[in-house]
C-alpha positions, 0 to 999 in steps of 0.5 A, spaced: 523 504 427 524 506 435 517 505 439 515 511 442 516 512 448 510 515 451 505 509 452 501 510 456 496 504 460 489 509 464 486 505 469 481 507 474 474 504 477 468 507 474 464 505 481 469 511 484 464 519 484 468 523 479 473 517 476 469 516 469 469 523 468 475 526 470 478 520 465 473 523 459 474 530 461 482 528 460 482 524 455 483 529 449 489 532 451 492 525 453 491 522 446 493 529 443 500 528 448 501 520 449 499 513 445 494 511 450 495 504 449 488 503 453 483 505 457 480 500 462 475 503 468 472 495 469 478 491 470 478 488 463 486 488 461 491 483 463 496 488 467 501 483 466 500 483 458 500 491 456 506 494 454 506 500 456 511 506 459 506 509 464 500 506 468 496 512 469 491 511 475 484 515 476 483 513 484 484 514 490 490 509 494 485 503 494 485 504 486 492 504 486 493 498 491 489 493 486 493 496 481 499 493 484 496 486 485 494 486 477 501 488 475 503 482 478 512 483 478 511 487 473 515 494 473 511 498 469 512 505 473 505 507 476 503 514 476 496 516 481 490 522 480 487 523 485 480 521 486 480 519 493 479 521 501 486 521 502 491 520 497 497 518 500 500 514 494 498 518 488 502 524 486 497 528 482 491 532 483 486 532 478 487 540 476 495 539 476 494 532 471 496 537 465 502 539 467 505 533 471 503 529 464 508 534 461 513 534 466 513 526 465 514 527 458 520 532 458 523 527 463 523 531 469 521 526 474 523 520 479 521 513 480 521 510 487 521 503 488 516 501 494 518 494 497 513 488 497 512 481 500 510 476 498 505 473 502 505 464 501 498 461 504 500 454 506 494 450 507 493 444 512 491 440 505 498 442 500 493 447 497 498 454 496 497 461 493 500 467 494 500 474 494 503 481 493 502 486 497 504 493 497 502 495 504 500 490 509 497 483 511 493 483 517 492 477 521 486 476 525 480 472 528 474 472 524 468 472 530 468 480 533 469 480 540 474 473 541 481 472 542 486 468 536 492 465 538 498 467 533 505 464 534 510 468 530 516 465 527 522 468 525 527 464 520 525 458 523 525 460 529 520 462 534 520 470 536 512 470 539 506 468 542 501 473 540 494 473 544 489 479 541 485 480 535 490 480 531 497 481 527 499 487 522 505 485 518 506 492 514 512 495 509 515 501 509 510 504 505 503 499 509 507 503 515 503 510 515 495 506 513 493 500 518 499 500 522 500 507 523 492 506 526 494 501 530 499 504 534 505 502 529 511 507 528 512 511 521 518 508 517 521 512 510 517 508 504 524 508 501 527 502 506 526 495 505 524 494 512 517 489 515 514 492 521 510 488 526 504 490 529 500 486 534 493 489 534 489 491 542 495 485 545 493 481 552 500 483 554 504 489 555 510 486 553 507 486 546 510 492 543 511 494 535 518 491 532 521 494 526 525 488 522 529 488 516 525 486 509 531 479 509 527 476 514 522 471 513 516 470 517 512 464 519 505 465 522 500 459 524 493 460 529 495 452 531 490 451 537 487 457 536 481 459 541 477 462 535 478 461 527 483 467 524 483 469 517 487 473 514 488 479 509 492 482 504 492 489 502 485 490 505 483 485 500 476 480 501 479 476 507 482 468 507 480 463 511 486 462 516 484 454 519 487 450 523 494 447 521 494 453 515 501 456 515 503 464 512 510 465 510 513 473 509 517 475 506 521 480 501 517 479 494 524 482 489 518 485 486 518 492 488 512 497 485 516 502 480 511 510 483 513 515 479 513 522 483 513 528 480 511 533 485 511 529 490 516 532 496 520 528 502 516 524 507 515 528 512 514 534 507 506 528 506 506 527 514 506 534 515 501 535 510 497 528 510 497 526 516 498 532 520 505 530 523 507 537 525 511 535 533 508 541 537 502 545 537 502 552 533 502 557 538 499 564 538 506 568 537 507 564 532 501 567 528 494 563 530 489 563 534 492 570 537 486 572 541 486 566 545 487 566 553 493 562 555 
């Protein structure tokens, strides 16, 4: 007998204002369309064990980020509802879920493949772990109002000396989050591209550089004047100690996003980020009565 192929996974944090009820006032209708294979609003399932077409995630982009570290490499196509203050990474609104549930059914879809890295920490006492990250890892020093010292190396070789609070090693995707606060440049989340941001550099030379995501990267705080640490999208922060080692590069295990409504990314620039190139003048319909 063939499975059917529209089950579908709902994840979401209950701790999030209108997440509990959104997913019990929706839930009626998912279970009339789709076989929910689960609800899970406390972290409880296994993302790398469910067999699922769709995971569907009630939240804002954190929820979606913490998603993506559950699902490990899987490549279970992911589908955001918006619940939070922004929503760059979710497609849908909670009025719009119906229709884009029967648009996924129908097949009337994209799914976009967003690169990750894969982050290595190698600690001085052979101790290794890693990451996945869909944004971002942002190295910095742990005490407020001190510099780290961050020395950079690109494929064994060493590309910078860093004095500041800190670096920023962001996706195509990471590109419009932390990076883009930083000072960072916009890049379309469909490139495998890695950017890196120094973040308030005690040098003018220090600028932002795009590189390709076949790079790996090597950072250590060696002779640091004060602790760093590090973070991986956003996540609670990991002691970076003396003669610790990162490694970044590109994970091969990209997150699978389906879009629905979802327009080109400047279309979300416009609209999210306010990226509109020049002012809206008054012969152009605004603000018609005021003085030049």
């Amino acid at each position: 007998m063939a499975r059917d192929p529209r089950r579908v996974l709902i994840v979401g944090d209950r701790s999030r204002r209108g997440v509990a009820a959104g997913v019990a006032q929706h839930l009626p209708f998912l279970e009339s369309s789709l076989t929910v294979v689960g609800v899970d609003l406390d972290g409880a399932i296994d993302l790398r064990e469910v067999q699922a077409d769709l995971v569907l995630v009630f939240g804002g982009d954190g929820s979606i980020l913490r998603v993506a570290k559950r699902l490990g490499d899987r490549r279970v196509p992911v589908l955001g509802v918006n619940y939070g203050r922004f929503g760059f990474l979710a497609d849908l609104a909670p009025a719009d879920l119906e229709a884009g549930i029967r648009r996924w059914i129908a097949g009337d879809f994209a799914v976009a493949e967003r690169a990750r890295l894969r982050v290595r920490h190698l600690a001085e006492d052979g101790e290794v772990r890693e990451w996945l990250a869909l944004n971002d890892v942002v190295i910095g020093r742990q005490d407020i109002g001190r510099m780290v010292d961050i020395e950079l190396d690109i494929d064994g070789r060493r590309a910078l000396s860093c004095s500041g609070d800190g670096l920023i090693l962001a996706t195509a995707t990471g590109s419009t989050a932390h990076a883009l606060a930083a000072g960072g440049p916009l890049i379309d989340p469909t490139l495998a591209a890695v950017v890196i941001v120094p973040v308030a550099p005690h040098s003018l030379a220090t600028r932002p550089i795009v590189l390709a995501g076949s790079h790996v990267i090597a950072l250590t705080t060696r002779g640091s004047r004060a602790p760093g640490q590090f973070t991986v999208d956003g996540a609670r922060p990991v002691a970076l100690g003396e003669g610790d080692s990162l490694h970044v590069e590109n994970a091969d295990a990209p997150l699978c996003m389906v879009r629905l409504y979802g327009g080109p990314f400047f279309e979300a620039l416009r609209t999210k980020l306010g990226w509109r190139g020049r002012p809206q003048y008054a012969e152009e319909g605004k603000d018609e009565g005021a003085q030049p």
